[in-house]
Every structure is written in C-alpha cells, then in structure tokens.
VOKOLVEX-623830 format. One record per residue (C-alpha): chain; x, y, z. Coordinates in nm, 3 decimals. Example, Ala and Ser with C-alpha at 12.3 -4.5 7.8 and 13.67 -1.06 7.14 Angstrom:
<recs>
REC   mol        c1        c2        c3
REC     A     1.230    -0.450     0.780
REC     A     1.367    -0.106     0.714
</recs>
This chain:
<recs>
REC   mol        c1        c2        c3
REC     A    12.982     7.143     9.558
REC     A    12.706     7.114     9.303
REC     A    12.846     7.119     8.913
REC     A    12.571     7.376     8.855
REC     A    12.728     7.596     9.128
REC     A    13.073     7.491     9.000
REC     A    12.998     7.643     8.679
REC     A    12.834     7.955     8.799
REC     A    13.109     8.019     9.011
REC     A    13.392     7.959     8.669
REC     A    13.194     8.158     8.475
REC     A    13.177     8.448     8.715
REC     A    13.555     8.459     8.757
REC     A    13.639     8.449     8.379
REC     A    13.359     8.755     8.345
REC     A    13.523     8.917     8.617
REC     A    13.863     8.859     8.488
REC     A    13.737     8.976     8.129
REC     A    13.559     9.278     8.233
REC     A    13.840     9.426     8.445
REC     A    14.106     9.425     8.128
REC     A    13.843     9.549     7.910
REC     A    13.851     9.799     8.170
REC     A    14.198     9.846     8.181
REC     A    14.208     9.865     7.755
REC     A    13.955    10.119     7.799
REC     A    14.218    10.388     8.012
REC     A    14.509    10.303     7.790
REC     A    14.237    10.414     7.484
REC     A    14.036    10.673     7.688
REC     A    13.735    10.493     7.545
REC     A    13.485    10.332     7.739
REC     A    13.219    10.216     7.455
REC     A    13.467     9.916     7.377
REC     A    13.232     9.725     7.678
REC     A    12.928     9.759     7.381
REC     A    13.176     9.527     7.163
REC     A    13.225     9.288     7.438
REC     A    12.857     9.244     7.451
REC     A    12.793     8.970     7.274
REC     A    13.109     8.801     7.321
REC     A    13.062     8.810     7.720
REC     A    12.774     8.581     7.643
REC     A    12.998     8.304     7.430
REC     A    13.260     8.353     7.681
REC     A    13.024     8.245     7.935
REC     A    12.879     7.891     7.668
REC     A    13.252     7.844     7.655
REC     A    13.327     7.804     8.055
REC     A    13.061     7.598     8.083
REC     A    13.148     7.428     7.827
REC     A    13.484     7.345     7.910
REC     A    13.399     7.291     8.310
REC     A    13.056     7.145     8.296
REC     A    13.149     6.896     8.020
REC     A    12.764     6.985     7.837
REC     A    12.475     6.768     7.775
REC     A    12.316     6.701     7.411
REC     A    12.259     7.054     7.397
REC     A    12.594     7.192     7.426
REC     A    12.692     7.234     7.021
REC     A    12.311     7.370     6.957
REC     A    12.363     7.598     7.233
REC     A    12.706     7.725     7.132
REC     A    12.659     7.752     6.760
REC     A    12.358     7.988     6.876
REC     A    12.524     8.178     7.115
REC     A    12.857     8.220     6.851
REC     A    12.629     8.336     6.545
REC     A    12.434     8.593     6.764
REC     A    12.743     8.730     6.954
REC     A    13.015     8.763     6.653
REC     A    12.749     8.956     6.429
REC     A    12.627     9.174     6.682
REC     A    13.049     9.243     6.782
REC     A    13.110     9.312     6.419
REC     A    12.864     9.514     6.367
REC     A    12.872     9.755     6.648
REC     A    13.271     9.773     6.601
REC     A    13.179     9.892     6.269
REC     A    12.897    10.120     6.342
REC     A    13.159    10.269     6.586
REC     A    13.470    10.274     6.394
REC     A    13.586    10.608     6.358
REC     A    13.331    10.789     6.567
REC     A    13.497    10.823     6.893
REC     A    13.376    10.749     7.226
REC     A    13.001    10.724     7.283
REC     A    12.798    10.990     7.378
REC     A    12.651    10.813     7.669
REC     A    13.018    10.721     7.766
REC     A    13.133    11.114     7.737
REC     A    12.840    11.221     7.945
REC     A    12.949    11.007     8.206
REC     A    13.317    11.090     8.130
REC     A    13.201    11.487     8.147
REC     A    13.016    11.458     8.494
REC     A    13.251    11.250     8.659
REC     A    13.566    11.439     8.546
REC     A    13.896    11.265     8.662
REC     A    13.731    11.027     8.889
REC     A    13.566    10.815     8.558
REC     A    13.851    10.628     8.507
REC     A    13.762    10.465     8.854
REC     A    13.378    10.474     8.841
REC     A    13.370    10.346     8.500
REC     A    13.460     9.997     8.640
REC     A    13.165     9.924     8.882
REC     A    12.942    10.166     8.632
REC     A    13.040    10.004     8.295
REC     A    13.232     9.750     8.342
REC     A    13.176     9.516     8.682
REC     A    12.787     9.613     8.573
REC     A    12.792     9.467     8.217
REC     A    13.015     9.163     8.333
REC     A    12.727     9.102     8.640
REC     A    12.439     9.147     8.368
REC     A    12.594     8.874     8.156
REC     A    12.656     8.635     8.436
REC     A    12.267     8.654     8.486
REC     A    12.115     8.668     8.198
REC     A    12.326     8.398     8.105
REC     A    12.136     8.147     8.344
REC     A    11.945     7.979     8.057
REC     A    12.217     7.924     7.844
REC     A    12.405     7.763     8.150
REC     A    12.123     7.557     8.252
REC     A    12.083     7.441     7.845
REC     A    12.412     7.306     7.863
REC     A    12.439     7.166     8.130
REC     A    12.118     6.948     8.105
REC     A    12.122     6.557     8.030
REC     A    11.753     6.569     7.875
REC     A    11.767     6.460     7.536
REC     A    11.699     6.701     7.234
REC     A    11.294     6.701     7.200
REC     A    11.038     6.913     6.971
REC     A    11.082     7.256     7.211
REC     A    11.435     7.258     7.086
REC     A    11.333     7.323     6.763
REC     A    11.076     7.561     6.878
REC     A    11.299     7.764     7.017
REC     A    11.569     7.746     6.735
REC     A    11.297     7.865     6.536
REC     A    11.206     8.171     6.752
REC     A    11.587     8.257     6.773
REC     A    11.650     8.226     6.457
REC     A    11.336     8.477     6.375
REC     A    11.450     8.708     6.631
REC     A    11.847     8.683     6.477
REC     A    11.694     8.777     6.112
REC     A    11.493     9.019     6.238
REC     A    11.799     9.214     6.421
REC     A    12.052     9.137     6.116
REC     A    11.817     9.273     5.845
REC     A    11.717     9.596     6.039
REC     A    12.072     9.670     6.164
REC     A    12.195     9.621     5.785
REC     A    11.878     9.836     5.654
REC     A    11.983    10.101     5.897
REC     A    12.386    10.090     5.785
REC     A    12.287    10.119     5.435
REC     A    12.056    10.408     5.521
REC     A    12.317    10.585     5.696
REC     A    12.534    10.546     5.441
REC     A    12.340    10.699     5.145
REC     A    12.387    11.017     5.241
REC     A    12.100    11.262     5.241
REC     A    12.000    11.568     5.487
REC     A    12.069    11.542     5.790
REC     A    11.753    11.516     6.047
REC     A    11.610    11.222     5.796
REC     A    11.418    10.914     5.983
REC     A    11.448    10.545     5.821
REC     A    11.082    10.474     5.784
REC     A    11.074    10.180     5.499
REC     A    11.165     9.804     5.532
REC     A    11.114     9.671     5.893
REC     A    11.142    10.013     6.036
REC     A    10.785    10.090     5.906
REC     A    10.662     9.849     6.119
REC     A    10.824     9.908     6.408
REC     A    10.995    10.180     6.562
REC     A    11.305     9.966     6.689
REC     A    11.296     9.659     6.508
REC     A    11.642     9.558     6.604
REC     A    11.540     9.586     6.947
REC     A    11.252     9.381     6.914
REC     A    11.413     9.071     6.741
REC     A    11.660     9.111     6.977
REC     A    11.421     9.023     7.256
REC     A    11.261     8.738     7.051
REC     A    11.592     8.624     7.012
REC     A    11.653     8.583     7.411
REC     A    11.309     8.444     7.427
REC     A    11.412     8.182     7.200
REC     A    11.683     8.102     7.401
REC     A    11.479     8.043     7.674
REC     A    11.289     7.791     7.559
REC     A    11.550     7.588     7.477
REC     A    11.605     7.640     7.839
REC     A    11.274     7.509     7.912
REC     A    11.370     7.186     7.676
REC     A    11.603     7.108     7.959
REC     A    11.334     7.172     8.226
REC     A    11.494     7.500     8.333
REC     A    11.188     7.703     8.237
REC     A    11.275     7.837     8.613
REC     A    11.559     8.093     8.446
REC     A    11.195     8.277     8.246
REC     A    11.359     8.593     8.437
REC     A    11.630     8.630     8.179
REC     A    11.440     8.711     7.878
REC     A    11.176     8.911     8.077
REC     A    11.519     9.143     8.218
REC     A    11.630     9.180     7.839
REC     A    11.296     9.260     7.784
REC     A    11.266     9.514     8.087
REC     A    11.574     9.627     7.996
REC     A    11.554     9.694     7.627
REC     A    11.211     9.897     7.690
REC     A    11.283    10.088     7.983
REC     A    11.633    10.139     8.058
REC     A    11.900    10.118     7.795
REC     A    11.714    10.082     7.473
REC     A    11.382    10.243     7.360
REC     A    11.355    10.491     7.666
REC     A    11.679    10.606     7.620
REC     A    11.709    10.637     7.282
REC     A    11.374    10.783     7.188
REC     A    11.395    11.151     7.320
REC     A    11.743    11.170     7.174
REC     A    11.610    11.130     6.842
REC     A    11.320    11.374     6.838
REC     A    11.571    11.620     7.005
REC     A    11.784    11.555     6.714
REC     A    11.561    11.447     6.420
REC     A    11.284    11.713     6.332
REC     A    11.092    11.467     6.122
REC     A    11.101    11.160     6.399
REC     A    10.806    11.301     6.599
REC     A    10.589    11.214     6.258
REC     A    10.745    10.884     6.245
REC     A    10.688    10.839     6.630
REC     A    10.298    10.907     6.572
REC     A    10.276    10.669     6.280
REC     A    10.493    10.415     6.366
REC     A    10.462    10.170     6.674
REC     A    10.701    10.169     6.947
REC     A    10.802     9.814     6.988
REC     A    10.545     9.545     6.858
REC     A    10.535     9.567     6.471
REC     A    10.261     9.611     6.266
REC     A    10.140     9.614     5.894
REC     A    10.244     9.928     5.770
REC     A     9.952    10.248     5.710
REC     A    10.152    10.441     5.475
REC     A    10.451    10.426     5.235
REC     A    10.705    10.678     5.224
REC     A    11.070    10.769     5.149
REC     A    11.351    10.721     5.417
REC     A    11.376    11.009     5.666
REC     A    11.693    10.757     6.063
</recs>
C-alpha cells in the first residue's frame, strides 16, 4: 500500500470516528449546529493524521501553522456568534420536517456529509505534506494569498460582530468597511483563502487536487453560502434589497456611495 493511500485511508477513519461522536454530543444536547464548530477543526484534524502517519515533507509546519490559525479562529468565532442562540435555523428546519426520525438522518445529512466534505477538500493539504519537494517561491505565493484571504474573513467577521452588537433597529444592513464592497466578504476571503492553499499544493506538484478550491468555491456560491443566505435576508431585512442593488454579490469593488450601517 501506497503512503498516500495510507494516509487517506487514517484520515478517513479519524473523520469518521470524529463525526459520529459529534453526532452523538449533538442528541445528548438536541443541537445539531455544533458540526459548524467542528468545521474548521475537521480540517487540522485531518494536517494532524497526516502528520503523525505520513511523517511530512518540508512543508509539514507551514502547512499546519496555516491550517491551525484558519481553523481555531473560524471555531471561536462561530462558537461565539452561536453562544446563547440555540440551535440553527437551518438545523430546526430539518429537525421540524423530519420530526423524530432527525436524530437518525442527521448523521448521514450533517454529520457523515461534513466529515466526507473535509476528507476531500482536504486533498491539497494532504498532498502539501506529504511532498519531499523543497520549499520554492510558490510557497510564498500562496502564503501570501492565504494570508489575504484569512484577513479578509477575520476583519469582516469582526466588522459584522461589532455591528451586531451596537444595537440599533432591527431590519438594519452592514453596508460600511469591507461589506461596501462586497456583499459577503467573509465568504469571499474565505475562498481566496482555500485558493491559497492550493497553491502551496501546486509547490509540491499536486496542482492535480485544483478541484478543492473550485468545490469551496461552488459551494460557497451556490449551495451553502451566498444562495442560501441571500433570500433569507431580504425576507428578513427591508433595507437589504437596496444594499443588494448597490452592492456586488461576491467579487468586491470600490465602493459608489457612503452610508451608515443598515446587517
């Protein structure tokens, strides 16, 4: 057996093995939105197997501090955007629909699902380690782009706490700082985050694993993230249809007016 396959086969039990006593947490606490939390730190479990099975190349520590920054802010924060607030609303949709028999479909739905996503996207990361190619110019290309993508998450996440935060009418839409330039800047650094990460990848010729940014990518515009999101918030948020028509989707751009805070 290949190490490559060696790993990919450690890492898939430990997911496994995570995901189904997050699962199990989750029906002692009737709350399913703990598997957002676990986000992140699904991805540094996955550094760490590899880490600890594969032995990792030069690019092992680079890899893993990047992989530890990204996944114990984004934890943090989400624990303590959620603190407090109960179980998702996405979560008690699915909770309301499926009655009694959630507590079963929640593991393949929520669970096995996220655990599977992780084990895939988590290909470049894998492949980064595990390379013997020396540390070249590309590596600090893509440190550069994931670090731009980090920033841009942090500081739009932490714009959008503070906004919350200050009070105000309800129905307002956070249109100053990043958010004036895009409508979901977190959303977008995070994908120039995962793009940085795969060039790294391609530092250790596994420019092959290009599908893992372009499924954060697919996944951030069309399934979990902006699509989702989107008609939630003009249902809820009179003024966000004015934002919407001002203020791009995705790509940022220069702002073409100032104004005062309305997210």
């Amino acid at each position: 057996m290949s190490l490559s396959l060696f790993v990919s086969l450690a890492t898939a039990l430990a997911l496994g093995v995570a995901v189904i006593a997050l699962w199990l947490l989750s029906l002692r606490l009737r709350d399913a939105s703990i598997a957002d939390v676990f986000w992140g730190p699904s991805f540094a479990l996955v550094v760490a197997v590899a880490l600890a099975v594969g032995g990792g190349g030069p690019r092992g520590p680079f890899v893993a501090v990047m992989v530890g920054l990204w996944a114990a802010r984004l934890a943090l924060h989400i624990a303590v955007r959620r603190r407090g607030h109960g179980e998702d609303r996405r979560y008690a949709a699915m909770r309301r629909r499926d009655a009694d028999a959630f507590r079963w479909t929640s593991l393949p739905k929520v669970f096995l699902l996220q655990g599977g996503l992780a084990w895939v996207l988590g290909a470049p990361l894998v492949a980064a380690i595990l390379s013997p190619e020396p540390l070249g110019p590309l590596d600090l290309l893509g440190a550069v782009v994931w670090l731009a993508g980090f920033a841009c998450e942090a500081v739009a996440d932490e714009q959008l706490r503070r906004f919350r935060a200050s009070g105000g009418p309800s129905g307002r839409v956070l249109d100053t700082g990043l958010w004036a330039w895009t409508r979901h800047p977190n959303y977008f650094g995070e994908t120039v985050l995962w793009w940085g990460f795969w060039v790294v990848a391609c530092a250790a010729g596994a420019w092959w694993t290009v599908w893992s940014p372009c499924l954060v990518t697919f996944l951030l515009l069309r399934v979990s993230g902006v699509t989702l999101l989107e008609p939630d918030l003009v249902q809820r948020r009179p003024a966000y249809a004015a934002y919407a028509r001002a203020v791009p989707t995705f790509l940022p751009r220069p702002p073409r007016r100032t104004g005062e805070g309305r997210r």
